[in-house]
C-alpha positions in Angstrom: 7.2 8.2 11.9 7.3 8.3 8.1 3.7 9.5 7.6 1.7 7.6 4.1 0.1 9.8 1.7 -3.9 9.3 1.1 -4.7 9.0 -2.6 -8.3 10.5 -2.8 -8.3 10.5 -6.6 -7.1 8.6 -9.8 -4.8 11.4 -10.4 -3.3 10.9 -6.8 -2.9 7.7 -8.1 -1.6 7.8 -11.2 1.3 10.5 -10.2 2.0 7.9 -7.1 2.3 5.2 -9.9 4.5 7.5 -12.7 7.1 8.3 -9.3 7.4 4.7 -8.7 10.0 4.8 -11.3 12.1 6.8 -9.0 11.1 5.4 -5.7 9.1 2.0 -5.2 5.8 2.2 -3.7 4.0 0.5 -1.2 0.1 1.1 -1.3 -2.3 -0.2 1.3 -5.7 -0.8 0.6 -7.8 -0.1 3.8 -11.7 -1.0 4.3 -12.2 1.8 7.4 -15.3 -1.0 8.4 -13.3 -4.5 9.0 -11.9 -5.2 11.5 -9.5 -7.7 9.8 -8.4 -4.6 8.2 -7.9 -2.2 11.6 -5.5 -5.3 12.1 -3.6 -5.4 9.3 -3.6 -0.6 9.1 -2.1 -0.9 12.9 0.6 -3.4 11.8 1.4 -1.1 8.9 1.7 1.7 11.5 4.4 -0.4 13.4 6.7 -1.1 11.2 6.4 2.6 10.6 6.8 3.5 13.7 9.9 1.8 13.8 11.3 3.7 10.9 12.7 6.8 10.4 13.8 6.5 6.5 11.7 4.1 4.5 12.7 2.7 0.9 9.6 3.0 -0.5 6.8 5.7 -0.7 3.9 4.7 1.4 0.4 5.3 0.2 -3.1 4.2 1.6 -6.2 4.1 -0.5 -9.3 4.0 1.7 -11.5 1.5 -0.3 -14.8 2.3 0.6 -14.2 6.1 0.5 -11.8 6.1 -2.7 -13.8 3.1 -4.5 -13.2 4.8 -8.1 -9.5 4.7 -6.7 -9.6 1.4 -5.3 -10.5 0.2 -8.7 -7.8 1.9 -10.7 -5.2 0.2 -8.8 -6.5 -3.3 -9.4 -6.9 -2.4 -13.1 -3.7 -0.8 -13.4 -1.7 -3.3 -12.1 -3.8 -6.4 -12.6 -4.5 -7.6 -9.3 -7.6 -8.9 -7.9 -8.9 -6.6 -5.9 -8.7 -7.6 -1.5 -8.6 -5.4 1.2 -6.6 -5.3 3.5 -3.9 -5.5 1.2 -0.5 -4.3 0.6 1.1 -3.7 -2.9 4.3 -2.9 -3.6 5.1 -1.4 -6.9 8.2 -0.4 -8.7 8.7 1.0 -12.6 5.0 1.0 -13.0 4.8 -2.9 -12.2 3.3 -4.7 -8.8 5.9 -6.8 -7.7 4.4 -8.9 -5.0 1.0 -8.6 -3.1 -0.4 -9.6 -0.2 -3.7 -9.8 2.1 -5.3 -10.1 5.2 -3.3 -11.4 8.1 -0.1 -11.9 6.3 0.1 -7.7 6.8 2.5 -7.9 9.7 5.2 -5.6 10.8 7.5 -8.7 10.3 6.4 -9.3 6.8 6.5 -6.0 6.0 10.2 -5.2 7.3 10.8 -7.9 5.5 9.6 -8.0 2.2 10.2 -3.9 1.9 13.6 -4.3 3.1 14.4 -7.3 0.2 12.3 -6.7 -3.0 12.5 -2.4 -2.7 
């Protein structure tokens, strides 16, 4: 199982963000104290559990932990902030978001597998 990388810093971020030109990136925002959001990180372990190659970079940003980072991704990419959420970026750009519980395994094979 494809494995996401943590971004702990802005700097995480920003080099996640520059190789998005290369390779589109999916970033979860996690809140490690909602349950809503234990919901939505164990469907995002599914679908990559079911995976062996993945399109996209994966990254999480833990939101209560990594607040400074947290906040650089909304600003970056002007998007109201929400967690759980799932972002997927490519060139620099978001090109769709989405929250809560409409983080499936479904949605996710979905979306990944048609916008990436």
């Amino acid at each position: 199982m494809p494995e996401p990388k943590r971004l702990m810093t802005v700097e995480q971020w920003e080099r996640a963000l520059e190789n998005s030109g290369s390779k589109p990136l999916l970033v979860f925002k996690h809140s490690t104290s909602c349950p809503i959001s234990a919901g939505a990180h164990d469907e995002l372990d599914r679908y990559l559990a079911a995976r062996s190659d993945l399109p996209v970079d994966v990254a999480i940003v833990h939101v209560i932990e990594e607040r400074p980072v947290s906040n650089a991704i909304a600003e970056t990419l002007q998007i109201q902030h929400k967690s759980p959420q799932a972002i997927l970026v490519r060139d620099g750009k978001p090109v769709w978001d989405e929250s809560h519980w409409r983080i499936t395994s479904e949605f996710l094979t979905e979306r990944v597998g048609a916008d990436a």
